[in-house]
C-alpha positions as CSV (number, residue, x, y, z in Angstrom):
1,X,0.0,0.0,0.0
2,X,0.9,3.4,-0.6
3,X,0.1,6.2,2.0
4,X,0.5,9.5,1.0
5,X,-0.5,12.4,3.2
6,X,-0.5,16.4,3.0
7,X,2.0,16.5,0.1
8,X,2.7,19.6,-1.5
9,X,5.6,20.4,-4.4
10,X,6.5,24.2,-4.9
11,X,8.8,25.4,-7.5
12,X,9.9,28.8,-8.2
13,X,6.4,30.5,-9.4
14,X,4.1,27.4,-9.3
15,X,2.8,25.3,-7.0
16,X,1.7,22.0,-9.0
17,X,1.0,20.4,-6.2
18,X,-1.1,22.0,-2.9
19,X,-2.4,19.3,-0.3
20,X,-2.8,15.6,-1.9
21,X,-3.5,12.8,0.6
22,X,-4.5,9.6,-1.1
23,X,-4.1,5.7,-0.6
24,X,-3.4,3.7,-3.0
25,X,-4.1,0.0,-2.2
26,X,-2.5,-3.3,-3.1
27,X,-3.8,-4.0,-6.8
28,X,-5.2,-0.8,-7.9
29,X,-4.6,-0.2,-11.1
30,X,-5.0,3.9,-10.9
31,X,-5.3,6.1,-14.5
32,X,-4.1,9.7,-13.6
33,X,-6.1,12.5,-16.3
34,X,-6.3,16.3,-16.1
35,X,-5.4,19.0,-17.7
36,X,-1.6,19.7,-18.6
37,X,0.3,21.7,-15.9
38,X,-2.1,20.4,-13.2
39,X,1.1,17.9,-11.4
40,X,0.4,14.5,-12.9
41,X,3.6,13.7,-13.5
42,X,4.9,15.7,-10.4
43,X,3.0,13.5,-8.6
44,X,4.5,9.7,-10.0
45,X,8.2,11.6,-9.7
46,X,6.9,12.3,-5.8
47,X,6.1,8.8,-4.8
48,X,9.6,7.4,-5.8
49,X,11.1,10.6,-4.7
50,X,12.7,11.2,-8.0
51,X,11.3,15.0,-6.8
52,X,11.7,15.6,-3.4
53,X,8.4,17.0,-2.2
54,X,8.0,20.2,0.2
55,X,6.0,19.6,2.4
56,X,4.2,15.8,3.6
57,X,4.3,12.9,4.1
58,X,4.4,9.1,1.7
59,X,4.8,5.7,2.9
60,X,5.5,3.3,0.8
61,X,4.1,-0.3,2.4
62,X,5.4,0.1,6.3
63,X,8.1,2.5,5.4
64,X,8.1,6.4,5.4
65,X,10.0,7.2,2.6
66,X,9.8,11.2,3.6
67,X,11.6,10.1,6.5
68,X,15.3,11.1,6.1
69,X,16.3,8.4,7.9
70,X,14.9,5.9,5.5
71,X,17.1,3.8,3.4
72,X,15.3,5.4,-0.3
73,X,17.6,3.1,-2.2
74,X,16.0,-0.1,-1.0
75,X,12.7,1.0,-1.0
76,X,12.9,2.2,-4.3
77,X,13.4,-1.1,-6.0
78,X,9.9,-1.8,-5.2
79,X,8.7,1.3,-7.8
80,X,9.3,0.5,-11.4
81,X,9.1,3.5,-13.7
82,X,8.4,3.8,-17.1
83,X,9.0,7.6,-18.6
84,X,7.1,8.9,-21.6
85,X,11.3,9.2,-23.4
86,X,12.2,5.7,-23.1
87,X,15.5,6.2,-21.4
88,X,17.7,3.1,-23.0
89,X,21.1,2.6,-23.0
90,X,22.2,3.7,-26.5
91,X,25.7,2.0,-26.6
92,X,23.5,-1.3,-25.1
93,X,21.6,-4.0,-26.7
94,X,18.2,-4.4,-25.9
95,X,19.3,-7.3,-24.3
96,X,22.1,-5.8,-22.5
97,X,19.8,-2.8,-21.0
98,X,17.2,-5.0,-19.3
99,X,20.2,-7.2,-17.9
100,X,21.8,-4.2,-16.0
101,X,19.8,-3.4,-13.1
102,X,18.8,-7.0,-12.4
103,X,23.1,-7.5,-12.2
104,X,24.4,-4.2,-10.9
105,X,21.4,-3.6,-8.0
106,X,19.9,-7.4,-7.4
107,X,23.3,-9.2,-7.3
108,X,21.6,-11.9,-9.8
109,X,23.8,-13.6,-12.3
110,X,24.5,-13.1,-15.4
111,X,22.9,-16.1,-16.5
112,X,20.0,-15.6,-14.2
113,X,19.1,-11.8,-15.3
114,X,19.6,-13.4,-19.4
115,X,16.8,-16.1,-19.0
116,X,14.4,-13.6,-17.0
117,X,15.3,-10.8,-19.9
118,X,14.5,-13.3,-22.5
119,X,11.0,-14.3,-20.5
120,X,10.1,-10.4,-20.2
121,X,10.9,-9.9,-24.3
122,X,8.5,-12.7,-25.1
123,X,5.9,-11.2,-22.9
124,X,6.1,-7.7,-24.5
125,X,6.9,-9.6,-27.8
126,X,10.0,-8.6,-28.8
127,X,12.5,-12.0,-28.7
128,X,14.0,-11.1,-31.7
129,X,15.0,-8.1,-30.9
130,X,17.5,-9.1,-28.0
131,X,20.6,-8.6,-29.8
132,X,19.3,-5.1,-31.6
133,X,20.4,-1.5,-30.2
134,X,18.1,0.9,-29.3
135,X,18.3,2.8,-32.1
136,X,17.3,-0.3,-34.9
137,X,13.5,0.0,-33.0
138,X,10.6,2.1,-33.6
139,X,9.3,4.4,-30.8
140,X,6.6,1.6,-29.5
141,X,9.8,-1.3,-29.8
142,X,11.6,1.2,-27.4
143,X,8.9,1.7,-25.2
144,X,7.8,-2.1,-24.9
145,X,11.6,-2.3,-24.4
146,X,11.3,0.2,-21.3
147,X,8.9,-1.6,-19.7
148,X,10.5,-4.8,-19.8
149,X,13.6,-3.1,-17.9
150,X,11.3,-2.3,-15.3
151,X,9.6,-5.9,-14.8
152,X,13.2,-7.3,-14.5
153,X,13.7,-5.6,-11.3
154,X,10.2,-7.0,-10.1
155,X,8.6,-4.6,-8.6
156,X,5.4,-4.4,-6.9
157,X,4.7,-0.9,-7.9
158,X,4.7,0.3,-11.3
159,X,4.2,4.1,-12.1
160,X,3.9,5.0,-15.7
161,X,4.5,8.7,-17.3
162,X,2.4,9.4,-20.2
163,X,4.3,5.8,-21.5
164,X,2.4,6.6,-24.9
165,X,2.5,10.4,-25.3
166,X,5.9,10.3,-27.1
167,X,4.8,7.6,-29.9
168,X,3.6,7.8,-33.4
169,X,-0.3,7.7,-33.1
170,X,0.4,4.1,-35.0
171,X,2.2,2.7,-32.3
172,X,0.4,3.7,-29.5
173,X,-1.7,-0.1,-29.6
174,X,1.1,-2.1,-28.9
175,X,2.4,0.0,-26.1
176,X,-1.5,-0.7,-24.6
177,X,-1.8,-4.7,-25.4
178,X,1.4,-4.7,-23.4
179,X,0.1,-2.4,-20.2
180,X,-3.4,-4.2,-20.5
181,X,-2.3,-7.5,-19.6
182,X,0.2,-6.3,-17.0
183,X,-2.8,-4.4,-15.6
184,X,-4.4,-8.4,-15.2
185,X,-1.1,-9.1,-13.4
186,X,-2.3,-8.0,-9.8
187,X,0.1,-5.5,-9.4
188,X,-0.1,-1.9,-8.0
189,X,-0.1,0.5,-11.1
190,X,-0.7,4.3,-11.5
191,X,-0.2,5.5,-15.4
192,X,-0.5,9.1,-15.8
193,X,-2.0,9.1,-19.5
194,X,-4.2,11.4,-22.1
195,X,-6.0,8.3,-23.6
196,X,-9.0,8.5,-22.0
197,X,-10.9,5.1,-24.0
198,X,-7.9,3.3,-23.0
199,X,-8.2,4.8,-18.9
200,X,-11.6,3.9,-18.9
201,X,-10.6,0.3,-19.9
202,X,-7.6,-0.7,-17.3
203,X,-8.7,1.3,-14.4
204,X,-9.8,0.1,-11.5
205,X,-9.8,4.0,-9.7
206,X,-9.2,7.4,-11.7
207,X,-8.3,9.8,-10.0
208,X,-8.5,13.6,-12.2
209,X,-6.0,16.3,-10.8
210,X,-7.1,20.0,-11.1
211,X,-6.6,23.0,-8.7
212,X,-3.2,21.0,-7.5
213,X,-4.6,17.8,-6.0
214,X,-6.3,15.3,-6.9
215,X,-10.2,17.6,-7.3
216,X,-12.1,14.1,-7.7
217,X,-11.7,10.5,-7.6
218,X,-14.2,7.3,-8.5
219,X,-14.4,4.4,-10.7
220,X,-14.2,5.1,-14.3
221,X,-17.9,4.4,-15.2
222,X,-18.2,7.6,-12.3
223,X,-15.5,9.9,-13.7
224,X,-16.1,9.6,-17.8
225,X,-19.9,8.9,-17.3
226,X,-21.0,10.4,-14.0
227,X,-18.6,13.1,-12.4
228,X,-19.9,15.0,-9.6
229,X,-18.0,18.0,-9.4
230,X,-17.8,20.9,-12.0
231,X,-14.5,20.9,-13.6
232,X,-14.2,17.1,-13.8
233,X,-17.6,17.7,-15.8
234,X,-16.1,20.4,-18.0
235,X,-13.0,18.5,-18.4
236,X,-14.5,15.3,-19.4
237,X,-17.1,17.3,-22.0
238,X,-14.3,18.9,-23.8
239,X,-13.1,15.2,-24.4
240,X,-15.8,14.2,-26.0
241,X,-16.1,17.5,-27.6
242,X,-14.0,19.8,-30.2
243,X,-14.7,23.3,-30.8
244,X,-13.2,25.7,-32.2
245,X,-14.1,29.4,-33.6
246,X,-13.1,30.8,-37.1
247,X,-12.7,34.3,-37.3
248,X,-11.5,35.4,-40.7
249,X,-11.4,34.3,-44.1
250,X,-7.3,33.2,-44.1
251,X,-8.3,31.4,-41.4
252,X,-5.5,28.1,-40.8
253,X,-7.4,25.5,-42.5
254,X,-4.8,22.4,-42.6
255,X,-4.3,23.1,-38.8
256,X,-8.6,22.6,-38.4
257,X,-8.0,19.8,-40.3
258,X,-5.4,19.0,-37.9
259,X,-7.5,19.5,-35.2
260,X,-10.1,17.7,-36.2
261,X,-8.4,14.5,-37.1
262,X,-6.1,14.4,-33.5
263,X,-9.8,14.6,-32.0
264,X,-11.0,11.3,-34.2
265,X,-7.9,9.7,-33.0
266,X,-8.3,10.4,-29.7
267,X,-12.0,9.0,-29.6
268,X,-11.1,6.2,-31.8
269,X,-13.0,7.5,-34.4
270,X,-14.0,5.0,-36.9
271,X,-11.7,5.4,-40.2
272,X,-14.7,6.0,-42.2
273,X,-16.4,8.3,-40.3
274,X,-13.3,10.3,-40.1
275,X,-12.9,10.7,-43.4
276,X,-16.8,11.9,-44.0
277,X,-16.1,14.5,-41.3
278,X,-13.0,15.9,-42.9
279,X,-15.3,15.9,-46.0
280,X,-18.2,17.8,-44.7
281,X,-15.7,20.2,-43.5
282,X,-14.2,20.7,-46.0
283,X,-17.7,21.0,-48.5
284,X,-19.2,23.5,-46.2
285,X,-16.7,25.7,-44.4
286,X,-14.0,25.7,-46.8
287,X,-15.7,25.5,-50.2
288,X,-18.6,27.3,-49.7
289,X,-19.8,29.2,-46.7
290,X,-16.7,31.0,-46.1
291,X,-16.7,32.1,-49.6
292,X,-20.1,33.4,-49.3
293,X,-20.9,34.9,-46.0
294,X,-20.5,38.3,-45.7
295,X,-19.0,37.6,-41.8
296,X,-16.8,35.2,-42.0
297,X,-16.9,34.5,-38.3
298,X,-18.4,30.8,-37.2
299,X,-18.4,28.3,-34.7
300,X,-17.6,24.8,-35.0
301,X,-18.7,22.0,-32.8
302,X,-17.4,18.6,-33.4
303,X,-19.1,15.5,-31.0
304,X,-18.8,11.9,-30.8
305,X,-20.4,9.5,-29.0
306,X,-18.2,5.9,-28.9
307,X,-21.5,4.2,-27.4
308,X,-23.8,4.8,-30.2
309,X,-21.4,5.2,-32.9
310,X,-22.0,8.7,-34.1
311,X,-21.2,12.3,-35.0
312,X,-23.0,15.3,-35.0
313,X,-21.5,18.3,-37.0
314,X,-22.8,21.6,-36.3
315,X,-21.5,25.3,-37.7
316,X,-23.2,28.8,-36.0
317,X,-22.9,31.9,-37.7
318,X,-23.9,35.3,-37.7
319,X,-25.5,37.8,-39.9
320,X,-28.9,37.6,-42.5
321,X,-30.3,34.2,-42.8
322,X,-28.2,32.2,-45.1
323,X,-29.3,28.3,-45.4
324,X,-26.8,26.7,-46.9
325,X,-28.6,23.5,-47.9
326,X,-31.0,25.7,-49.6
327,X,-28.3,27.9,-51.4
328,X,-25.0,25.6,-52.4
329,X,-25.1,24.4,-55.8
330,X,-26.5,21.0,-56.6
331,X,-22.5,19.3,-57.0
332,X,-21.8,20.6,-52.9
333,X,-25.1,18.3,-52.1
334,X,-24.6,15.5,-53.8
335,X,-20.8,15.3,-52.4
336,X,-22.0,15.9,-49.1
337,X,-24.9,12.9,-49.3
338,X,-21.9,10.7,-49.0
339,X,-20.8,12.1,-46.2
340,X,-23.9,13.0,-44.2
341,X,-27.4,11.3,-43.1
342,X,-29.6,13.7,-41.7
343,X,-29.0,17.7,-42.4
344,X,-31.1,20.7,-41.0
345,X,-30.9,24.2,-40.8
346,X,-32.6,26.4,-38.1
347,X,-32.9,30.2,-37.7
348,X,-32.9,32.1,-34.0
349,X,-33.4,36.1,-34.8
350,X,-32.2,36.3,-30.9
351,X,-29.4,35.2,-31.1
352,X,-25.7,36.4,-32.6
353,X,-25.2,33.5,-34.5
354,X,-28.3,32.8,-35.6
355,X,-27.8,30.7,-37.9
356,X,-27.4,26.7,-37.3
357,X,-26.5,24.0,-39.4
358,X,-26.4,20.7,-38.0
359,X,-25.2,17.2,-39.8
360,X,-25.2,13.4,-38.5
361,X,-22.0,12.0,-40.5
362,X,-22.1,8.7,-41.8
363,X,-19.7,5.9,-39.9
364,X,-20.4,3.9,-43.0
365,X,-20.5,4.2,-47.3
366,X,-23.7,4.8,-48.7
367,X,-24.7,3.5,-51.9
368,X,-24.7,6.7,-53.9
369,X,-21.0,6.5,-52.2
370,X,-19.7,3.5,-53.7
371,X,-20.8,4.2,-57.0
């Protein structure tokens, strides 16, 4: 068990972390969200004392680890850490890098620390790459690499730093096959991460940091479905949300474009349905209504929803009613049709952008598609 009490972290001109008292029991498997800047990391680097905290208090089973009497070395062989940058030996093989700690720290033979680096590669899957160097593997090789280093020195608590942040959005899968069936191992974890499906899936607790401590904690189906406090809710909404405002005519398309696809492969956005919502932003903003409004200015509002499998698209914009399914030319409809399957427009004199478009895209090809 890990005890942590009071803890506060101040550097010069921020304080990441205020007052954070939490225990974390045998077998938790703990995900670690909020916003950037809020001491998530601070936090991991706190429990192994790789920061040394300001104020508090942690115990780490029976042991005080704040205490300066304690012997830190020891007790740190029970925390494995896995960093978002890998943090291999270059002038090692792969081989040779999970070897070293198990030999230099454990005192376990040469021998011995070859046939438990040789169990760990098969586990993560990477046997024949004993004999590579770091620098022959792809970021998600390196990173199943790191966490292999970390099981050799068996420990019974394993905190991971954004482990996937730092990979191409391709490799980020393998990194999560590999921490999934660790997290079925029974030991302790914490894995500070930005992948919210895959948060939801591992977790056991979540707890979401905000305000410098941890602002609220619960099971995943309460955090992502239920929170009960207002910035978890605001935090969780954006999520599921993107929005963004366009405010002239040479506005940064690509980056939108950008945008919009990171947010589809955050949500796991199905392939398809991406591609229909880069379409229909690209048919309406781009090609047409930015051309032909006399205020360029709109808002765009992006939504998914993983548990029903769809997207709504909606654009707001101000000035004289302009419906754009009534006035694009008959080539802009009949592109969009593969793309969208429900459209309306609606018209609120109140308000400043009174005008609403709102599209359901398509997660599949329709038939006027395919032809």
């Amino acid at each position: 068990m890990i005890r942590i009490e009071h803890l506060k972290k101040v550097y010069p001109g921020v304080t990441p972390l205020r007052d954070v008292s939490v225990r974390i029991n045998d077998g938790d498997v703990i995900s670690v969200i909020g916003p950037s800047g809020e001491g998530k990391s601070t936090l991991l680097r706190c429990i192994n004392l790789l920061e040394k905290p300001t104020e508090g208090r942690i115990w780490i089973d029976e042991a005080e680890i704040t205490d300066p009497a304690c012997d830190i070395e020891t007790i740190r062989r029970k925390v494995g850490m896995v960093f978002q940058s890998f943090n291999l030996f270059p002038h090692l093989t792969v081989i040779g890098n999970i070897m070293l700690a198990p030999v230099d720290l454990l005192g376990k033979s040469r021998q011995e620390a070859y046939d438990k680096a040789m169990e760990l590669l098969a586990m993560v899957g990477l046997s024949e790459k004993a004999m590579s160097y770091p620098d022959e593997l792809s970021g998600g090789q390196k990173q199943r690499i790191a966490i292999a280093r970390t099981l050799a020195m068996d420990p019974k608590y394993i905190l991971m730093d954004e482990p996937t942040s730092a990979l191409d959005p391709t490799m980020v899968g393998e990194v999560q096959a590999v921490i999934r069936e660790l997290a079925k191992s029974g030991r302790t974890m914490m894995i500070v991460t930005h992948e919210m499906d895959f948060a939801r899936a591992i977790s056991n607790r979540v707890f979401y940091m905000d305000e410098g401590g941890i602002y609220e904690e619960g099971t995943p189906e309460k955090i992502f479905t239920a929170p009960e406090r207002e910035l978890t809710r605001r935090f969780i909404r954006r999520l599921k949300v993107l929005e963004f405002d366009i405010d002239r005519r040479d506005y940064d398309y690509p980056g939108a474009q950008g945008s919009i696809e990171a947010y589809c492969i955050k949500n796991q956005v199905p392939y398809l349905m991406t591609n229909h919502i880069r379409l229909a932003f690209e048919e309406t903003v781009q090609q047409n209504l930015i051309k032909h409004l006399e205020d360029p200015r709109m808002h765009i509002c992006i939504s998914y929803s993983s548990e029903t499998d769809t997207m709504e698209f909606t654009i707001d914009y101000p000035g004289k009613r302009y419906d754009f399914f009534a006035e694009c030319d008959i080539v802009s409809l009949a592109v969009l049709e593969t793309a969208v399957s429900e459209r309306s427009f609606s018209r609120d004199e109140e308000k400043e952008y009174g005008n609403h478009l709102s599209m359901m895209i398509l997660s599949h090809k329709t038939d006027t598609g395919d032809k």
